[in-house]
C-alpha positions in Angstrom: 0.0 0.0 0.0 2.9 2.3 1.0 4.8 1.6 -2.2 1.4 2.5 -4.5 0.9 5.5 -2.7 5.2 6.5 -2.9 4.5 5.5 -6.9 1.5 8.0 -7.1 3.3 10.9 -5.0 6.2 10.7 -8.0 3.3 10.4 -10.7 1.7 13.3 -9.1 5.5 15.2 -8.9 6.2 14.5 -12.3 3.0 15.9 -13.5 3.7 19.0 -11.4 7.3 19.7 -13.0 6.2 19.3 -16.3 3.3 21.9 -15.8 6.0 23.8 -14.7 8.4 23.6 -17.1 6.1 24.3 -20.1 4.6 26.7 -18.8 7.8 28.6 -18.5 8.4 28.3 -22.2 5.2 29.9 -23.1 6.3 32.8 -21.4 9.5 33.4 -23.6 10.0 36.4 -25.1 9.5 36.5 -29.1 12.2 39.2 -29.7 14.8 36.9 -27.3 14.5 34.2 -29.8 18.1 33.9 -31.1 17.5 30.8 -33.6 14.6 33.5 -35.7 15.3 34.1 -39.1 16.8 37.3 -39.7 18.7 36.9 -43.3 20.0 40.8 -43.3 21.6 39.9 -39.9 20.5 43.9 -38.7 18.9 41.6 -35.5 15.7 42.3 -36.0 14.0 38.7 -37.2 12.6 39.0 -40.7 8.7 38.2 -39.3 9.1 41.6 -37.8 10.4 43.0 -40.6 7.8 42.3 -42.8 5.1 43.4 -40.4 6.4 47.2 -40.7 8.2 47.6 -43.9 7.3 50.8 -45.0 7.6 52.6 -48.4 10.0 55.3 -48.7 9.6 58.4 -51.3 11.9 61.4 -52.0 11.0 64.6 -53.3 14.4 66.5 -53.9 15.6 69.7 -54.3 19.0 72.1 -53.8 17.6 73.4 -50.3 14.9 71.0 -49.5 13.9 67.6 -49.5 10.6 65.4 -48.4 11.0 61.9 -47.2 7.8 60.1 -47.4 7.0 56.8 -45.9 3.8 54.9 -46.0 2.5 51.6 -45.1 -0.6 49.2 -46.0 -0.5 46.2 -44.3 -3.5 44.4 -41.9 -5.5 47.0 -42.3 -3.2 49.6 -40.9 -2.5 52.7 -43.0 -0.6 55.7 -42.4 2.0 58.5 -43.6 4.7 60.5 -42.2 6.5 62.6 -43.6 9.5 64.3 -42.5 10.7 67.7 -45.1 14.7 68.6 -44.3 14.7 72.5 -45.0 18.4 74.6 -44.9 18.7 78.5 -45.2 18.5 81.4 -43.1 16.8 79.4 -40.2 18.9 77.0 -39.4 18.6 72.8 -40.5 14.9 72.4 -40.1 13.6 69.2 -39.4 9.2 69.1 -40.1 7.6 66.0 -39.1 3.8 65.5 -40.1 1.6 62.0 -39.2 -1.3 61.5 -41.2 -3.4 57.9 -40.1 -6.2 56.5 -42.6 -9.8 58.3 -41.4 -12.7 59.7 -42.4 -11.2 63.1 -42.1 -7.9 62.9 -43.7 -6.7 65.2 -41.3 -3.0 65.6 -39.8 -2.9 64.0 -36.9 0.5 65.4 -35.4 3.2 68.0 -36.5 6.0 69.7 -35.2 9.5 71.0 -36.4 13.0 70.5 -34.6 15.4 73.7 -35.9 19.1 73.5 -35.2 20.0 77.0 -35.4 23.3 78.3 -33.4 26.4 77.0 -32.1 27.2 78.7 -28.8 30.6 79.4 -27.5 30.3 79.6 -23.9 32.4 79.8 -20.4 31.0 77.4 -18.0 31.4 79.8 -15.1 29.8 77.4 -12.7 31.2 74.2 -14.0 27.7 71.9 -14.4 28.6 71.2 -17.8 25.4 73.0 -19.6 24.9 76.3 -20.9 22.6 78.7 -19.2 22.2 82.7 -18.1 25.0 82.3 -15.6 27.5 81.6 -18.2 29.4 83.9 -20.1 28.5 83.5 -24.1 32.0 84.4 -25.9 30.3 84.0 -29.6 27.4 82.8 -31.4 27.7 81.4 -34.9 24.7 81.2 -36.7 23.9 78.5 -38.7 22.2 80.4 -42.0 24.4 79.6 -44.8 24.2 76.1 -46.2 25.7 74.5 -49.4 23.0 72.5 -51.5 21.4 69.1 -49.9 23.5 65.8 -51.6 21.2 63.2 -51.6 21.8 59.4 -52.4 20.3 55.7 -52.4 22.5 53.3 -50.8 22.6 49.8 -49.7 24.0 49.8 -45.9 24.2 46.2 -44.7 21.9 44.9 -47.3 19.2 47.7 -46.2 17.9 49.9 -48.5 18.9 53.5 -47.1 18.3 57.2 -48.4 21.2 59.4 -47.2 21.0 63.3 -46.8 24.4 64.8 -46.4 23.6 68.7 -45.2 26.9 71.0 -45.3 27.5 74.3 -44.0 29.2 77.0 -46.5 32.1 76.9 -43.6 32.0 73.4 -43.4 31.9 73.8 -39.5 28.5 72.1 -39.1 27.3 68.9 -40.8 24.3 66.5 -41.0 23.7 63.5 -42.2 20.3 62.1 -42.2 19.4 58.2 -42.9 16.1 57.2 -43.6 14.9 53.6 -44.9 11.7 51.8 -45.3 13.1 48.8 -43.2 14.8 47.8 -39.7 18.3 48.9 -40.6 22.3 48.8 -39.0 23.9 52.0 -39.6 26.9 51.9 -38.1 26.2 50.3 -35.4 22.8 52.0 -34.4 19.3 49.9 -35.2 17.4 52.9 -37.1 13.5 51.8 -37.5 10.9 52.6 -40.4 9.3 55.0 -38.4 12.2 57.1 -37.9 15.2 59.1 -39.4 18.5 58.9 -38.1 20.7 62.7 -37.9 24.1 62.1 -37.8 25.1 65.7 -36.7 28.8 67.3 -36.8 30.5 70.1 -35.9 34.2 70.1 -37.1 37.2 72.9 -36.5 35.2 75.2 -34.9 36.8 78.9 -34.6 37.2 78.8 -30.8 38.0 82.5 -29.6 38.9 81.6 -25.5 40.8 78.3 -24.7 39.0 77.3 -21.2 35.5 77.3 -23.3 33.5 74.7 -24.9 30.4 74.2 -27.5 26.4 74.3 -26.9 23.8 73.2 -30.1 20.5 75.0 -29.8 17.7 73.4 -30.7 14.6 74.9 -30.9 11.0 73.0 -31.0 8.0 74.5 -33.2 4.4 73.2 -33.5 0.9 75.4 -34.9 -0.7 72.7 -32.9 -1.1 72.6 -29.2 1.0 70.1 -28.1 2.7 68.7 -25.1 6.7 68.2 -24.6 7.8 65.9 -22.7 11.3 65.5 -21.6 11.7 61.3 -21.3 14.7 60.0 -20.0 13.3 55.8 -21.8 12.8 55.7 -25.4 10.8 53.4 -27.3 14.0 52.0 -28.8 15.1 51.6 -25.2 12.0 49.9 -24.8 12.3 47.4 -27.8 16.1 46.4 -27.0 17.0 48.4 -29.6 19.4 51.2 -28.0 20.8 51.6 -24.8 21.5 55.4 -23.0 19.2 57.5 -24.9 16.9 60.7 -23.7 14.3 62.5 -25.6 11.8 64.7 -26.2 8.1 64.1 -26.6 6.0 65.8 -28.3 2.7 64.4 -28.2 -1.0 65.5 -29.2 -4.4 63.5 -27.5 -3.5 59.5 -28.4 -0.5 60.6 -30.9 3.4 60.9 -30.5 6.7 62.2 -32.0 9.9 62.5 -30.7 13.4 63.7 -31.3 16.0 62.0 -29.3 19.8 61.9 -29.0 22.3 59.0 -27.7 23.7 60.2 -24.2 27.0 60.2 -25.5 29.3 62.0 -28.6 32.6 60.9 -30.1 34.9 64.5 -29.2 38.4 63.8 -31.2 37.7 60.3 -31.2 36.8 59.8 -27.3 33.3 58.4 -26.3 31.9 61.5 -24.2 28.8 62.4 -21.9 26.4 64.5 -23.6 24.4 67.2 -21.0 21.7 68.8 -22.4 20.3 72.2 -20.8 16.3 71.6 -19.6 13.8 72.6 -22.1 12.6 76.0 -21.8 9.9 78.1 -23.1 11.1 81.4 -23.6 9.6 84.2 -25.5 7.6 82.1 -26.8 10.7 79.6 -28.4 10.6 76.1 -26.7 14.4 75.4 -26.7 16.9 73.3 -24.9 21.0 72.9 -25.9 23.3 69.9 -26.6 26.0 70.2 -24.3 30.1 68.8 -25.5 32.9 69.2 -24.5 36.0 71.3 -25.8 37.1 69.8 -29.6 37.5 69.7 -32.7 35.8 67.0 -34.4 32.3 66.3 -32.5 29.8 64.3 -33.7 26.8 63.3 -32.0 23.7 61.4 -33.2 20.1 62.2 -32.5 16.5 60.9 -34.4 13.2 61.9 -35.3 10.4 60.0 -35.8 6.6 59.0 -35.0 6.2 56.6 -32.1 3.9 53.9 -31.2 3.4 52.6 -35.1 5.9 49.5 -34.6 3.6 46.6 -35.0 5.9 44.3 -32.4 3.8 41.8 -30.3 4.5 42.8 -26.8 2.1 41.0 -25.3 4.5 38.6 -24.6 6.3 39.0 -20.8 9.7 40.7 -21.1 13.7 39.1 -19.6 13.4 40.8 -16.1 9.8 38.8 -15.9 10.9 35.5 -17.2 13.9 35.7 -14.7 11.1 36.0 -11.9 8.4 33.0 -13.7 12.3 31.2 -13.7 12.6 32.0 -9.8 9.1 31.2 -9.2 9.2 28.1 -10.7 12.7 27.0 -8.9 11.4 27.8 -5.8 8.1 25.6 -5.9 9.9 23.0 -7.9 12.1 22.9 -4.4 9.2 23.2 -2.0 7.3 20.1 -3.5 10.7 18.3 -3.2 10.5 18.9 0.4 7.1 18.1 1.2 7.4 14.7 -0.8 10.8 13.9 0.9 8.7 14.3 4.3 5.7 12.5 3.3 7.9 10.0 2.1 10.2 9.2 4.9 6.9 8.4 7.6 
């Protein structure tokens, strides 16, 4: 009788692990799945891929340029469209997200304008630029050779490339946009965005104990909402690490402009600080912080958030580590109560 009931308590154990075990699985996160097919090896597997490729148009022009990019697919349907502008104003960046209604009607718009470069004393030593510094010049950036624009195939993605230039060649931009999931050097750039590669190279320092602040100044005819967000939604896909941004967001709709924490100053990975954003007369602005050098490049993005069609409805690493725990732990308590029942 005792031996029946032993063989039934290690049935009933069995049973119990197994549950366990599967149940485990089901919880694995799809975008952790290694062993997915991903044949432009940009990690992103080609399922998702598919799901939110995107078609890219360009409208070109000497001093202005449109990037379209539209998709169809499961019944979703929408447009943005971002138009790169130089001249007297500074590189002006317009976004504009249409979705597929009954009023046909832009959803969300807003314009990023990177204006000045401001040569500044720190006189308080935090690093950013604001009214208790002391400005030593301010070059405006008004004077812009014409855009270059190419097609190119950057690890087997499809990618249009924007190279802006000013007349001095002290500030540069170079803008990637694709219709696809793509690897540029070394940063996943997403359909829904465009990837600004900005520069600022010899600069005409007047002081030597100064160093360099970008404005950048934020525009919209529609009432939005900035947001300064320190996770982005690539930070939330696994797609980037140490990024901040601003929001700008309108009722259920979002865009964002967004910068890596970090520049390459002569070659040296160094923190970016960026000065709060700040409404004044009427200009929302905020400034890009580097240190002293003379080759600084730092890389920022635009784009239209929330449009990714990635299942998330799938539990995350930090929550299988916990279903992993949980399951450990009861795996070793029913050990325990079977050793017990099984030694009277």
């Amino acid at each position: 009788m005792k031996a029946q009931l032993k063989y039934k308590q290690k049935l009933l154990l069995s049973g119990l692990v197994a549950i366990l075990v599967i149940s485990s699985f089901m919880y694995m996160p799809a975008l952790a799945d290694s062993d997915g097919d991903d044949e432009d090896d940009d990690g992103i597997e080609d399922g998702i891929e598919d799901e939110n490729e995107r078609e890219v148009h360009v409208e070109y022009s000497d001093y202005e340029v449109q990037i379209e990019s539209s998709i169809q697919n499961n019944g979703i349907e929408n447009e943005f469209q971002v138009q790169v502008k130089v001249g007297s104003d500074g590189l002006i960046l317009e976004l504009e997200f249409e979705e597929d209604n009954d009023t046909v009607e832009t959803e969300i718009e807003f314009q990023v304008k990177i204006r000045e470069i401001v040569e500044f004393r720190d006189l308080n030593a935090d690093g950013i630029y604001n009214d208790s510094d002391e400005v030593i010049q301010v070059l405006k950036l008004d004077d812009f050779k014409p855009i270059q624009y190419t097609v190119e195939i950057i690890n087997n993605a499809t990618v249009h490339v924007l190279f802006v230039e000013t007349t001095d060649k002290v500030f540069t931009a170079t803008l990637y946009a694709t219709g696809e999931f793509a690897d540029i050097e070394g940063v996943i750039v997403a359909p829904t965005q465009v990837k600004v590669d900005v520069g600022i190279h010899n600069f005409n320092y007047t002081e030597l104990d100064t160093q360099l602040a970008l404005k950048v100044q934020f525009e919209s005819e529609q009432e939005v909402d900035y947001e300064e967000d320190d996770e982005t939604e690539d930070e939330e896909y696994g797609h980037a690490e140490d990024e901040l941004e601003i929001e700008i967001s309108l009722e259920q709709y979002a865009g964002f402009f967004s910068w890596i924490e970090t520049a390459m100053v002569d070659g040296v990975e160094v923190d970016v600080k960026v000065t709060p954003l700040e409404m004044v007369l009427e200009e929302n602005k905020m400034y890009l912080n580097y240190p002293r050098g003379t080759e600084i490049i730092h890389d920022p993005k635009i784009g239209v958030s929330n449009l990714l069609q990635i299942n998330t409805s799938f539990l995350g690493d930090n929550n299988l580590l916990i279903i992993s725990a949980a399951t450990i732990l009861t795996l070793t308590s029913l050990v325990l109560v079977f050793r017990k029942r099984f030694k009277r």
